[in-house]
C-alpha positions, 0 to 999 in steps of 0.5 A: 156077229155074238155067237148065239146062246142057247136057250138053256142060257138064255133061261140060266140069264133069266133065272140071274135077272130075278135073283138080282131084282133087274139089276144088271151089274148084280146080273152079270157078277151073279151070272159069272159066279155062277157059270164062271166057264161060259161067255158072260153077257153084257148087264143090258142083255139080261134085261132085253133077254127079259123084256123079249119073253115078256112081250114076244113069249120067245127067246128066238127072233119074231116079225112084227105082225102089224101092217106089212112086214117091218123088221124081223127082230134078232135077239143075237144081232141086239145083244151084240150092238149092246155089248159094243156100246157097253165096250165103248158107249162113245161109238156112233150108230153108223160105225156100230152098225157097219161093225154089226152088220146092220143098218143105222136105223135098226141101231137107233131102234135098238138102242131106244127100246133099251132106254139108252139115249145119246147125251152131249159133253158138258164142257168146262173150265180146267181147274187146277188142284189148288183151284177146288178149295178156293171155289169152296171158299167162296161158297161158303163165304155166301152161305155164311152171310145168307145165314145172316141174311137170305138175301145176300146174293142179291147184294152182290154186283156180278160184273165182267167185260166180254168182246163182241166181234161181227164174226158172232157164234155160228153153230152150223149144225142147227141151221138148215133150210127146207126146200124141195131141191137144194137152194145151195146155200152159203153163209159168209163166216169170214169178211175183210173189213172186221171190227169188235167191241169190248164190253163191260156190264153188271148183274146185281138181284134183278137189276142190269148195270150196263152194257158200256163200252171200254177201250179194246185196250183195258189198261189199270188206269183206264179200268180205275177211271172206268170205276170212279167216273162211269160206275158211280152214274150207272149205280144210280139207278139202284135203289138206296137200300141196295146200293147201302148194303152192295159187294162189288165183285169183278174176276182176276184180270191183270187191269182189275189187279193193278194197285190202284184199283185195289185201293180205291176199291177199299177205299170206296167198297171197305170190306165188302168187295170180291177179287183178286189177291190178298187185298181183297176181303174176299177171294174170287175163285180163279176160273170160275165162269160158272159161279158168275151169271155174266159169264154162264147166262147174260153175255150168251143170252146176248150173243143168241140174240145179237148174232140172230141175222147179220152184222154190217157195222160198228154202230149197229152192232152196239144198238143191238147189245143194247136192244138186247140188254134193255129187252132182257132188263124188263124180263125181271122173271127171267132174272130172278131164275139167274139169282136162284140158278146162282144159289143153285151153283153155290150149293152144287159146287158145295157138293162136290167139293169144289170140282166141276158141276155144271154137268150135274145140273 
């Protein structure tokens, strides 16, 4: 438990808090300048020594005074839970509050009269230090041509190949029945008989190439085979205008590098496709999912939707990515949102000089 201050610190913290317009931090290097041989308090408890007297004309503990009695406020018991959380703002509010001495609800209610809210991680791909520059290259490959042309990342065709397994994504934690006893519930997460399907689609302006189906294998030859025959029939249904002035893009996996892709892809695609290397016009960023709309919307939008009750077979599993592409393929909104988040990326990572920024936005 904090040892309890005086009121004469108490108005001394006060005093600091005026001086400093609310600002905490200023607070706190205001108040040590000043009183550099006492126990300096936490930025937030110069606010809640505020807020206190302007709402309860008091420094010292009040009850609440409506219907019976709730609980009796402890300006000490506050300050102490702030200064954990200022300590380590990881802690949760069951150990901070046996560490405090006072229930977890009575930590939550603290915690939202002071504004402070539980936010979740953002996680993301590991760069490596050559990685930042490479993204910036790419982005500035797009700004460039969007000068000439605003649309230009709507000529690009987004593609990637992701595996749907029966297994699916099982987030445990937002899944729950109500019921007045428990129904003991279960959810099978593991069988004997498993099976998964290797995917390939493409996202180009409002328009989804796809999904079909690749060997679980990709090969170099099975991937060019892929390009040469099956593309060229799914492109057809890409107006003429679009299909003119398209770059092909696909990441850096080993089949995408094999030299007879490379070849074919300049040979079909002359300087006007992304990937791997330097025989491609333009370089793809290497771990850069965020940058790709297959990778950061279409293939977890599918999988939300696939994975919503379970999968017995083979065959229905592929009817539902299907169900689910064609769904999503007469949303065109939802996929303009992607081409604007797409340029939304481009400039956040522009930002941040190529680092992470997903978390930012």
């Amino acid at each position: 438990m904090a040892i309890p201050y005086t009121n004469a610190e108490y108005t001394d913290m006060l005093l600091v808090f005026g001086y400093c317009e609310g600002n905490g931090r200023e607070c706190v290097r205001v108040y040590s300048e000043r009183f550099p041989n006492r126990r300096i308090p936490s930025h937030p408890t110069f606010a809640a020594v505020e807020r206190r007297l302007r709402e309860t004309g008091r420094f010292t503990a009040v009850t609440a005074d409506y219907g019976r009695q709730r609980y009796v406020r402890n300006p000490e018991v506050e300050e102490d839970i702030l200064e954990h959380v200022e300590e380590d703002p990881e802690l949760s509010t069951r150990r901070l509050g046996r560490e405090v001495g006072v229930s977890k609800n009575t930590v939550n209610r603290v915690l939202t009269e002071q504004l402070l809210h539980p936010y979740h991680k953002q996680p993301v791909q590991d760069l490596l230090p050559h990685d930042p520059e490479a993204r910036l290259g790419f982005c500035r490959f797009v700004n460039r041509h969007r000068e000439i042309n605003v649309d230009f990342g709507n000529n690009i065709l987004f593609t990637d190949e992701a595996c749907f397994t029966r297994r699916g994504v099982t987030n445990f934690h937002n899944e729950h029945l109500y019921a007045d006893e428990n129904p003991h519930a279960i959810k099978v997460r593991h069988f004997q008989q498993e099976f998964k399907i290797n995917v390939w689609a493409g996202i180009i302006g409002n328009f989804i190439i796809g999904p079909v189906i690749l060997p679980q294998r990709l090969t170099g030859q099975i991937y060019l085979d892929h390009l040469e025959n099956t593309l060229p029939y799914l492109l057809h249904a890409l107006p003429l205008q679009i299909r003119r002035e398209m770059w092909f893009m696909h990441d850096g996996a080993p089949p995408h590098f094999s030299v007879a892709v490379r070849n074919y892809l300049n040979q079909q695609y002359p300087n006007k496709w992304i990937g791997r290397g330097n025989d491609a016009p333009v370089n793809w960023p290497p771990r850069s999912p965020d940058l790709n709309p297959l990778d950061y919307f279409l293939w977890g939008h599918l999988k939300s939707v696939v994975y919503k009750t379970p999968v017995d077979q083979e065959e229905q599993l592929w009817q539902r990515i299907q169900d689910a592409a064609n769904a999503l393929r007469a949303d065109e909104e939802i996929l303009q949102r992607v081409h604007f988040n797409f340029l939304r990326r481009v400039n956040h990572c522009m930002r941040v000089n190529g680092g992470h920024f997903e978390h930012l936005l």
